[in-house]
C-alpha positions in Angstrom: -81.9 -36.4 41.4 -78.5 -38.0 41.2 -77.7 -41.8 41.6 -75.2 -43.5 44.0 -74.3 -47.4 43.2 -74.7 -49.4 46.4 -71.3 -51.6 46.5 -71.7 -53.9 49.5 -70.8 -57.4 49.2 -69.5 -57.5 46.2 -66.2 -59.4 45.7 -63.5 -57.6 46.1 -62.0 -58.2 42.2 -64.8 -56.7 40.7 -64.7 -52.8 42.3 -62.3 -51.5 40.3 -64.6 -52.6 37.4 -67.7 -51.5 38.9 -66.5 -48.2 39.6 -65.3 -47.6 36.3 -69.0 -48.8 34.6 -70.6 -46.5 37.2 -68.9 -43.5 36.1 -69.0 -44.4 32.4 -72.8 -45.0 33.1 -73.8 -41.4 34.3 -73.8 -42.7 38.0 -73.0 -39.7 40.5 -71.3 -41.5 43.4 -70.2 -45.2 44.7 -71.3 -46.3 48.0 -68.8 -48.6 50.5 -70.0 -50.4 53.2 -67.8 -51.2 56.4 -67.7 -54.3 58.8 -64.9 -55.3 60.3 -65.3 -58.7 61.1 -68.0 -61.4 61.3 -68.6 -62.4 64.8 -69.9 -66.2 65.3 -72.4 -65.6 68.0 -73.9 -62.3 67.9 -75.6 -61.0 71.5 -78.2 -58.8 69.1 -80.6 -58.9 66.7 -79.8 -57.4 63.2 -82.2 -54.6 62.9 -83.2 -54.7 59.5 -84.8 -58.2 59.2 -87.8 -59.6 60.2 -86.2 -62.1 62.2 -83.2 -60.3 63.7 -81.0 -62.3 61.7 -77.8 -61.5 59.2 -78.5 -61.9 55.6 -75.0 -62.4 55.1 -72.7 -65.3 55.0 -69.2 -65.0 57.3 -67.3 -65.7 54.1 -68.8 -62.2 52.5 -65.9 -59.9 51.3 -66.3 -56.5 52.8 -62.8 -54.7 51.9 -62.0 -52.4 54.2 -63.3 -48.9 52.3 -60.4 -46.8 53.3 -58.3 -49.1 51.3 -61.3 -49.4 48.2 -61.9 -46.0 47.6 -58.8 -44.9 47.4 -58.2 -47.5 44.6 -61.6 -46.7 43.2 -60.8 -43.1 43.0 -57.6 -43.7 40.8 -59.5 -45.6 38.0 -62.3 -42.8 37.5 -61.9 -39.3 37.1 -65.4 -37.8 38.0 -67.4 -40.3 40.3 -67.8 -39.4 43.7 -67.4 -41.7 46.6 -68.8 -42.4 50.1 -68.8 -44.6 52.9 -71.7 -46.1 54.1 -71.7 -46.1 56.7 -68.0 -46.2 59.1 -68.7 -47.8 62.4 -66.7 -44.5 63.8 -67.1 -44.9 67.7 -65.0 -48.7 66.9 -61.8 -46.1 65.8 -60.0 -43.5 67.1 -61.0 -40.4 66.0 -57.3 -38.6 65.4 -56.5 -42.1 63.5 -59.8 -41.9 61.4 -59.3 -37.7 60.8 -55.7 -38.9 59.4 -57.1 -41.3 56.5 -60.3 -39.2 55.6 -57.8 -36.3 55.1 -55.7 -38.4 52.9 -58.7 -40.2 51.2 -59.7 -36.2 50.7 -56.3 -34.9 49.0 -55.4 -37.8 47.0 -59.0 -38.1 45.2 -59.1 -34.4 44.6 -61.9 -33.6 46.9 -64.1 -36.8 45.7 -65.2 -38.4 49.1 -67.8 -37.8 51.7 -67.8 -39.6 55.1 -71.0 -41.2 56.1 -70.7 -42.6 59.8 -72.9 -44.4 61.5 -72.6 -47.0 65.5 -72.6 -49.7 65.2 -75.4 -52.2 66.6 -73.4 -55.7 67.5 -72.0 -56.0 70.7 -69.3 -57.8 70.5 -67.3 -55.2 67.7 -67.4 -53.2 70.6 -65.9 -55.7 73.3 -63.7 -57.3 70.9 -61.9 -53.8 69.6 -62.2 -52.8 73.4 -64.1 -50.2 73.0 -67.3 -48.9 75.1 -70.8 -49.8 72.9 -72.6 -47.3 76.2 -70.7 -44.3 75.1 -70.9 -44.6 71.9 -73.1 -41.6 70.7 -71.1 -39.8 72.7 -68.1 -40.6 71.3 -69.4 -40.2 67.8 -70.7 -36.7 68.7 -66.9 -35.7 69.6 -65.5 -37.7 66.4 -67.4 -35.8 64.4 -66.2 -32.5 65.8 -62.7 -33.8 65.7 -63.4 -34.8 61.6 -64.4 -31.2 61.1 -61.5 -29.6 63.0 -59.2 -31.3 60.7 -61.0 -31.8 57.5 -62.5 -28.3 57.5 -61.3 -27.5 54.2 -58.4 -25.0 54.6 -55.4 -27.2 54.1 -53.2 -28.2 56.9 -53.6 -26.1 60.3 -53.4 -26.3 63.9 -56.1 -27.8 65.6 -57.1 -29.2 69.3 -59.9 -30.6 71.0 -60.8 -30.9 74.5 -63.6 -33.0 75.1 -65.6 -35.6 77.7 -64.2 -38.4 75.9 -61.1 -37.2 73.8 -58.3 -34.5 74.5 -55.6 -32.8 73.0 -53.6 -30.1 72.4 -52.5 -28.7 69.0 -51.8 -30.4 66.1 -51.7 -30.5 62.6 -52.3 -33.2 60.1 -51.3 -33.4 57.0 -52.3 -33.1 54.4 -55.9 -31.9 54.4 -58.3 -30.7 51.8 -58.8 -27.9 50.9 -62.6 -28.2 50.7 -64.8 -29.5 53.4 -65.2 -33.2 53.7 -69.0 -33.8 53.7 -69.9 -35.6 57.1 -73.2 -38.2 56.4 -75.2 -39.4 59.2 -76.7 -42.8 58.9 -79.5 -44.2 61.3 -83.8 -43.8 61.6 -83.8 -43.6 65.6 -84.6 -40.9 66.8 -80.9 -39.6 68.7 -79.3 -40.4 65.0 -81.8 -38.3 63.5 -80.9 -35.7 66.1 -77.3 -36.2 65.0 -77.8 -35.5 61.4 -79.9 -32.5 62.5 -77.3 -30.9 64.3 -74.4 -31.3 63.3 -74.5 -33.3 59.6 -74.0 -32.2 56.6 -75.8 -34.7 54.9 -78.7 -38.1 55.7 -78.0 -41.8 54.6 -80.8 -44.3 55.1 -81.4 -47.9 55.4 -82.7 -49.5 52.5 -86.6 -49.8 53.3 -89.2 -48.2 51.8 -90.0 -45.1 50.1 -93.0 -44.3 52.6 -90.2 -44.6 55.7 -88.0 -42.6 54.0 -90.4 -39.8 53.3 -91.7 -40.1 57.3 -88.0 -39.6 58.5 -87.2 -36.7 55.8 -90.3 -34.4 57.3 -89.1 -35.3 60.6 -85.5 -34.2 59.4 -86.9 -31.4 58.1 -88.0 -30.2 61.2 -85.4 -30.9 63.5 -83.2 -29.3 60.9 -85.0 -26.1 61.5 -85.4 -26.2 65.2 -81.5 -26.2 65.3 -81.7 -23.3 62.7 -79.9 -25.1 59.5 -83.3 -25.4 57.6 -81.5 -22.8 54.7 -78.0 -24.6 55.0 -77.0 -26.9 52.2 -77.8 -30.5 52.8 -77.7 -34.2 51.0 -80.3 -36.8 51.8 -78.9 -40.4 50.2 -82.1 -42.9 50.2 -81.9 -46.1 49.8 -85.8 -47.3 48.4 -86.1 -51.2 47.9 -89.3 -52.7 46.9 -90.8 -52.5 43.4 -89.6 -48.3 43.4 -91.7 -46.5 40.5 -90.8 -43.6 38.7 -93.6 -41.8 40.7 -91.9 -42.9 43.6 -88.4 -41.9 43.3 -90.4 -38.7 42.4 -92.2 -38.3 45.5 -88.7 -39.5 47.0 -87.5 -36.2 45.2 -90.1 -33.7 46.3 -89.6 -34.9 50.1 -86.1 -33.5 49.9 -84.2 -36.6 48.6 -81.0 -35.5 46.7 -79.6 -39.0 45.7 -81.1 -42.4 45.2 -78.6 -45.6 45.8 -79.2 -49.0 43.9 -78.1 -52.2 43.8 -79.3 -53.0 40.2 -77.6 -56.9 40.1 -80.2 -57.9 43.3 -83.2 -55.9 41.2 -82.5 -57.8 38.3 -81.5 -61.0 40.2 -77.6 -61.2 38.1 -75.3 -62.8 39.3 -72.8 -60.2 40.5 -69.6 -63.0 40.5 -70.0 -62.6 37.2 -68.3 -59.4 35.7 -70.3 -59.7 32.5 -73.6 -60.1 34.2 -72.3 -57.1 36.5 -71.8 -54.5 34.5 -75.3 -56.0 32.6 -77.1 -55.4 35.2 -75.2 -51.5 36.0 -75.9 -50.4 32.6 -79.5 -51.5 32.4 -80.2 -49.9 35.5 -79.0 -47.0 33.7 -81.1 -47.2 30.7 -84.3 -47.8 32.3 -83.9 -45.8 35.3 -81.3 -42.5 35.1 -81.7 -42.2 31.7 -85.5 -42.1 32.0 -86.2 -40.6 35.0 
């Protein structure tokens, strides 16, 4: 099992610290969340509360993670990064290939692109962009992502889909590895998604019975598209009072990496750096080092 610190909402002065902590602290990965605005009025419940509501206050930093990583990446020399997850049907897909590329080269190979919808209606009207074509739209992206960032540098490359179309191209630079795509989302059609055509799972933070129910049910789409022997990461995100036996039985179900928040576990005060990196390091003891 590897470990992945969950970064969202924290300032936007304290990454470069964090990152650095996570990778002196035997973490495997840092996590980035994306949002690109806070909408006033909101047309739709948030889908992870009880209430529909956002947990969130307007003022909450969320910097862009195509400007974080990158930043992250330059302070740490091992620890991997990943988004989590890119509201990719909001972007264009030739715009989005162009950064993940860079991101790619300039970290030497040390980012994976998790991707996920969107569910608020008004990113979608505001950044004129459809919200009923959007799984469409994120099937092609994805194809597009893999065209370019297929691993084997800089090449031609074109696309002729429903949605998007062009002729060849190149971009560059791109790696010279694979960039790992990540699939976020428990509905069914995202599960579908990750089946088909991911190279890797990211779930919501609930708990570690749901994430177990949508691994089997991974499992099994997985091998009705005939992938079940292909290489694949599953990033959970268990909340609740986690046991060792859990992130265990997390394990066994097929789960590769386990994110945490440790400063909302241990209720610190993550403005503070002190209390911060506290709070990193402690997970570390207690958890990664025992586990």
């Amino acid at each position: 099992m590897k470990w992945t610190l969950a970064a969202a909402l924290l300032p936007a002065d304290r990454l470069l610290d964090v990152a650095r902590t996570a990778e002196e602290a035997g973490y495997s990965s840092v996590a980035m969340p994306d949002s690109v605005f806070f909408p006033e009025k909101v047309s739709a419940k948030y889908p992870y509360t009880k209430d529909g509501s956002r947990f969130w206050s307007p003022e909450t930093e969320f910097i862009d993670p195509f400007v974080a990583i990158p930043a992250m990446a330059a302070v740490t020399t091992r620890l991997m990064f990943h988004t989590n997850v890119y509201k990719l049907p909001l972007r264009d897909p030739l715009l989005t290939a162009k950064h993940v590329a860079s991101i790619a080269v300039m970290s030497g190979n040390r980012f994976a692109f998790g991707v996920g919808l969107s569910w608020i209606p008004e990113e979608f009207s505001f950044t004129r962009t459809d919200m009923r074509t959007r799984g469409a739209r994120t099937d092609e992206a994805i194809d597009i992502l893999k065209l370019v960032c297929a691993g084997n540098g800089p090449e031609w490359v074109e696309y002729h889909g429903t949605h998007y179309d062009f002729d060849r191209l190149m971009i560059s630079p791109a790696p010279d590895r694979p960039v790992p795509i990540y699939v976020g989302g428990h509905s069914e059609p995202a599960l579908r998604r990750t089946a088909r055509v991911g190279d890797g799972w990211i779930s919501v933070n609930t708990t570690p019975d749901k994430i177990v129910a949508a691994c089997e049910r991974l499992h099994e789409l997985r091998a009705s598209y005939g992938r079940a022997d292909e290489p694949f990461d599953i990033i959970a995100g268990p909340v609740g009072n986690v046991s060792r036996d859990d992130y265990r039985r997390l394990e066994e179900a097929g789960v590769t990496e386990c994110q945490a928040a440790p400063w909302w576990q241990y209720g610190a005060d993550f403005r503070d750096p002190a209390a911060l990196r506290d709070a990193t390091l402690r997970f570390a003891d207690e958890v990664i080092a025992q586990y």
